[in-house]
Short mmCIF file of the C-alpha atoms (twelve columns), coordinates in Angstrom:
data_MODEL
# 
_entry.id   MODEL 
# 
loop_
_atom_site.group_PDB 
_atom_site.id 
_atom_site.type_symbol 
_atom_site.label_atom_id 
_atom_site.label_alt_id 
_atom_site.label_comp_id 
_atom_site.label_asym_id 
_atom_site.label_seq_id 
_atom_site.Cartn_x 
_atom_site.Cartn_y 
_atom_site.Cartn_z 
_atom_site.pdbx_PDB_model_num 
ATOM 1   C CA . UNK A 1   -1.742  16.093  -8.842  1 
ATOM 2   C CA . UNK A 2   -5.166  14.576  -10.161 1 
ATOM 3   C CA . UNK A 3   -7.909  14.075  -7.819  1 
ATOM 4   C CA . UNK A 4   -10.893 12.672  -7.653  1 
ATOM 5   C CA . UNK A 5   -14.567 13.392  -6.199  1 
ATOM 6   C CA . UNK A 6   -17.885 10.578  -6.147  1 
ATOM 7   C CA . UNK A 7   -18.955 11.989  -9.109  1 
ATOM 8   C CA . UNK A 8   -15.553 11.488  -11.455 1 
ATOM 9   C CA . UNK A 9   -15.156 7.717   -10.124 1 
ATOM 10  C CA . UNK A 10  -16.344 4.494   -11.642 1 
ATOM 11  C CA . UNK A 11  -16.073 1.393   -10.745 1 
ATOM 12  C CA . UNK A 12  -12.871 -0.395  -12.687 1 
ATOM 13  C CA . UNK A 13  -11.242 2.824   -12.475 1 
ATOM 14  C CA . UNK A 14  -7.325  1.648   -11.568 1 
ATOM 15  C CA . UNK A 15  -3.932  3.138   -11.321 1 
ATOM 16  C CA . UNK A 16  -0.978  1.443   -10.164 1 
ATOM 17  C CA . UNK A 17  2.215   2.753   -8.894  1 
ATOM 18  C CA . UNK A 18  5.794   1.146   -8.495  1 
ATOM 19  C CA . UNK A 19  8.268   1.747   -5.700  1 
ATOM 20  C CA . UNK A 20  11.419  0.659   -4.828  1 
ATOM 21  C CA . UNK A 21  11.578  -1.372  -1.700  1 
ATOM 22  C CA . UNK A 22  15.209  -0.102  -0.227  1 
ATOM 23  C CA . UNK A 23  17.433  -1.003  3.145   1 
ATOM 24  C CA . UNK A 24  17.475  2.502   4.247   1 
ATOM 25  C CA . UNK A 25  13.691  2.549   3.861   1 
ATOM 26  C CA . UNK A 26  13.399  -0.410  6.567   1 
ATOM 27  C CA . UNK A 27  15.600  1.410   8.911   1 
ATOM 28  C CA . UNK A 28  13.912  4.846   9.161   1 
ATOM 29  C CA . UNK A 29  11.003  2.927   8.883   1 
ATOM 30  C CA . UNK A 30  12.309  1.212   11.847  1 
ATOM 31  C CA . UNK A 31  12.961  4.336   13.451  1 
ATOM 32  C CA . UNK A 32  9.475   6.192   12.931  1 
ATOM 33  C CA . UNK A 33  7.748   2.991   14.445  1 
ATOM 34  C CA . UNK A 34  9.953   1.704   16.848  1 
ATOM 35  C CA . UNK A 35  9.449   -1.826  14.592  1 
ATOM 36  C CA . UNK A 36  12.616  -2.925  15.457  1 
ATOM 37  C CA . UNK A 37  12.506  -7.140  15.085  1 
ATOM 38  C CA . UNK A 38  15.372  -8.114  13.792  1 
ATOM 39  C CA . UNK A 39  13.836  -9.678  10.847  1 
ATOM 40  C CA . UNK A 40  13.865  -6.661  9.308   1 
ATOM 41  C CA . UNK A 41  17.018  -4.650  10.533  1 
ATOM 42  C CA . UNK A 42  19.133  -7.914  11.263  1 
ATOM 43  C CA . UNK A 43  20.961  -9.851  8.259   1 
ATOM 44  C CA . UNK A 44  22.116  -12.959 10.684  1 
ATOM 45  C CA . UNK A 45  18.588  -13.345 12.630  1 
ATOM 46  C CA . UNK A 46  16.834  -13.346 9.049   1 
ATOM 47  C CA . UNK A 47  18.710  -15.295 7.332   1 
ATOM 48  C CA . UNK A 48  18.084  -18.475 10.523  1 
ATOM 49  C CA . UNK A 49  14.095  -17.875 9.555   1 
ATOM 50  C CA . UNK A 50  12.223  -18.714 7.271   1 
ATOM 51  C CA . UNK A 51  12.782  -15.753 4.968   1 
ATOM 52  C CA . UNK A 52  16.370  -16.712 4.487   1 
ATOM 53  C CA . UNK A 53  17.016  -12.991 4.511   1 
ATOM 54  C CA . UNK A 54  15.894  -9.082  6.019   1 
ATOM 55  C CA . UNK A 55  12.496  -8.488  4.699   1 
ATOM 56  C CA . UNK A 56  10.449  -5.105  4.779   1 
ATOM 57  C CA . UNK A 57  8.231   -4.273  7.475   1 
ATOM 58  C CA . UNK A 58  4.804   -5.159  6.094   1 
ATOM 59  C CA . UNK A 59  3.004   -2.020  7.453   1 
ATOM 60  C CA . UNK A 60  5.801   0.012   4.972   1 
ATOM 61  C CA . UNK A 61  4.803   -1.906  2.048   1 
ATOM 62  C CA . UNK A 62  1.266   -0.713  3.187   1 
ATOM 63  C CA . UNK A 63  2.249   2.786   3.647   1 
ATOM 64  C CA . UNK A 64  2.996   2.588   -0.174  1 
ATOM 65  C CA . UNK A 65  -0.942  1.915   -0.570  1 
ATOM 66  C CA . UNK A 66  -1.696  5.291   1.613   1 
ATOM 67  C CA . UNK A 67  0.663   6.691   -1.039  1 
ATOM 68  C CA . UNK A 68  -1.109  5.999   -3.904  1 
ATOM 69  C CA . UNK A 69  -4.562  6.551   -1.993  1 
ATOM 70  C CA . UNK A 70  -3.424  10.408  -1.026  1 
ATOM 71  C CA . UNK A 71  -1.632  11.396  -4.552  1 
ATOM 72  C CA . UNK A 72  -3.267  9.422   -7.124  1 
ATOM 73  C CA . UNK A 73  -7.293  8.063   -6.287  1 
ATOM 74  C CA . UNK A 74  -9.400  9.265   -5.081  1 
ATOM 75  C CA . UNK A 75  -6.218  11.952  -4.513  1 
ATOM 76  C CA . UNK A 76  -5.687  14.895  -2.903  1 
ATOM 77  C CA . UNK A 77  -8.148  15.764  -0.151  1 
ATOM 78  C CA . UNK A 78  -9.135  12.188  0.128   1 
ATOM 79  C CA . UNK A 79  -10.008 10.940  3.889   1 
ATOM 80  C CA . UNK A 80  -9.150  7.235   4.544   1 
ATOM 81  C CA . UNK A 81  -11.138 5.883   6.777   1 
ATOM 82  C CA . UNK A 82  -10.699 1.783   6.416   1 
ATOM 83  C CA . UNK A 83  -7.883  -0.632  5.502   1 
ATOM 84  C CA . UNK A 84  -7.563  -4.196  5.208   1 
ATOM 85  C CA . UNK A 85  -4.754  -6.094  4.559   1 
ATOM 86  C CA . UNK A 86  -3.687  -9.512  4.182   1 
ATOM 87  C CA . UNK A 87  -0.074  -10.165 3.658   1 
ATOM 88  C CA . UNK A 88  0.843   -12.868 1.426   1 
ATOM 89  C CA . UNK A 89  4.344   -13.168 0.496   1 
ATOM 90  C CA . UNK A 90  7.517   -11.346 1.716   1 
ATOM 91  C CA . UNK A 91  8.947   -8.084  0.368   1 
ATOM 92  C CA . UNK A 92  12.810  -8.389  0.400   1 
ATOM 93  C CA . UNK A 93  14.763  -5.215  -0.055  1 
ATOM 94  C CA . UNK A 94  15.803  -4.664  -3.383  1 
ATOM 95  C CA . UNK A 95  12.444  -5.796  -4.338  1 
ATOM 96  C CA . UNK A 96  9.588   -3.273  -6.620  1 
ATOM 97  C CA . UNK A 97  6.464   -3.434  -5.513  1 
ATOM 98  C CA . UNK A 98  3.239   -2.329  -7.537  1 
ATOM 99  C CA . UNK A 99  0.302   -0.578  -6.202  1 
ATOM 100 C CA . UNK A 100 -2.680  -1.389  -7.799  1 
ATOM 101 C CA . UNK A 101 -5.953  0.760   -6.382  1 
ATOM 102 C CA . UNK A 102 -9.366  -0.021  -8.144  1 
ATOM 103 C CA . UNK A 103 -12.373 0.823   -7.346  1 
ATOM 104 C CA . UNK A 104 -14.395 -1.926  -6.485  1 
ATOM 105 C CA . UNK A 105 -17.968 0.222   -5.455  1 
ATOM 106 C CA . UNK A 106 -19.389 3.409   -4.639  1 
ATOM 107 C CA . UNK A 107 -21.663 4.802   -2.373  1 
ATOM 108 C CA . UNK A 108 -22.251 8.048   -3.720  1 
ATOM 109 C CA . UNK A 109 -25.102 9.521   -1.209  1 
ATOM 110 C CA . UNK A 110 -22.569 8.728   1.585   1 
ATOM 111 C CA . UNK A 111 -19.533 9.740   -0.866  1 
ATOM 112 C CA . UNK A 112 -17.642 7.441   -0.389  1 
ATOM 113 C CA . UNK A 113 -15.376 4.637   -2.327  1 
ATOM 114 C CA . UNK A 114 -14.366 0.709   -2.022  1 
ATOM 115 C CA . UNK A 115 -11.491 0.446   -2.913  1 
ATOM 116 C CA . UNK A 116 -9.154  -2.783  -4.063  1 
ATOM 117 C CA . UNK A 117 -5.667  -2.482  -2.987  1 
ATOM 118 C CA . UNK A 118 -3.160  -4.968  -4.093  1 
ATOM 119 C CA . UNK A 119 0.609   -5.305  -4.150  1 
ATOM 120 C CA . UNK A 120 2.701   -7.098  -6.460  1 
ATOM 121 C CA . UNK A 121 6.376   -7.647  -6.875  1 
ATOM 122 C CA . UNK A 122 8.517   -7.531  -9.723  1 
ATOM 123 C CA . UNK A 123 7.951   -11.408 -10.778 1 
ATOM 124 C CA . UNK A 124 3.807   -10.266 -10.941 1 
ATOM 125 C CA . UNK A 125 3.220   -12.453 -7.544  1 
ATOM 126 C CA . UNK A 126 0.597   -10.769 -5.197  1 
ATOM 127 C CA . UNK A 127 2.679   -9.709  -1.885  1 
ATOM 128 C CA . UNK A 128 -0.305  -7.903  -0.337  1 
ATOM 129 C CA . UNK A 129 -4.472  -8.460  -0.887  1 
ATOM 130 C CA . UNK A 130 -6.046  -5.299  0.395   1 
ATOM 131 C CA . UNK A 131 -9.850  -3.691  0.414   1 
ATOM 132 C CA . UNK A 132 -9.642  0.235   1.610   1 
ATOM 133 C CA . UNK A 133 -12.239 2.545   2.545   1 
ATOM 134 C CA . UNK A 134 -12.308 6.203   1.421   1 
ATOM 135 C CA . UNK A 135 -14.251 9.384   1.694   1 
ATOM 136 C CA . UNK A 136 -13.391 11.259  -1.769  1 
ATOM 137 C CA . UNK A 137 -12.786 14.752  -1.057  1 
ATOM 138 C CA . UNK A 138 -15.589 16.581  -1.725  1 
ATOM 139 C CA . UNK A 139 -17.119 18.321  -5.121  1 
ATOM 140 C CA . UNK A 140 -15.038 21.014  -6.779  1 
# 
């Protein structure tokens, strides 16, 4: 697992990540959170909204960001200490959603890292417009 300290980030550094957006996942995600609108867990109720159909929980698509935060950049040992999100679009199961962390600035005396974090699905349309704040674990 690569991580990451103040020193070894720049800004424009990126990685992205894809993940399958499953059923199952919903329901336990349903089950860890106690998220249970039907939106998300019921195929009649969603398909009499908007949505047409069950979509994902947004705070799961979100968890995908924590993901790529705690495994890829800044990586392991990283502290995250700030997320924003702004949801944009649905996630449907059956869906793939890209992760895409960049770093957007540093503060190295403070060590720590703005970070983008966006989400697209598999047509390229931004789902998810995010801005996460990170302390980098520190020096090796």
């Amino acid at each position: 697992m690569k991580s990451y300290t103040i020193q070894e980030l720049r800004e424009g550094l990126t990685v992205q990540e894809e993940f399958p957006v499953t059923e199952q996942m919903g329901i336990e995600f349903a089950g860890v959170s106690g998220d249970t609108n039907p939106v998300h867990l019921n195929q009649d109720y969603a398909a009499a909204t908007r949505f047409g159909a069950k979509i994902a929980h947004g705070m799961l698509i979100g968890s995908f960001i924590s993901n790529v935060i705690g495994t890829r950049m800044p990586g392991e040992g990283s502290i995250y200490m700030k997320q924003e999100m702004t949801f944009l679009r649905p996630v449907y199961y059956g869906d793939r959603v890209t992760v895409e962390v960049a770093v957007k600035a540093l503060q190295k005396d403070r060590n720590r890292a703005v970070l983008s974090t966006d989400c697209y699905n598999q047509k390229g349309e931004k789902v998810l417009a995010g801005e996460a704040l990170v302390m980098p674990k520190e020096e090796k």
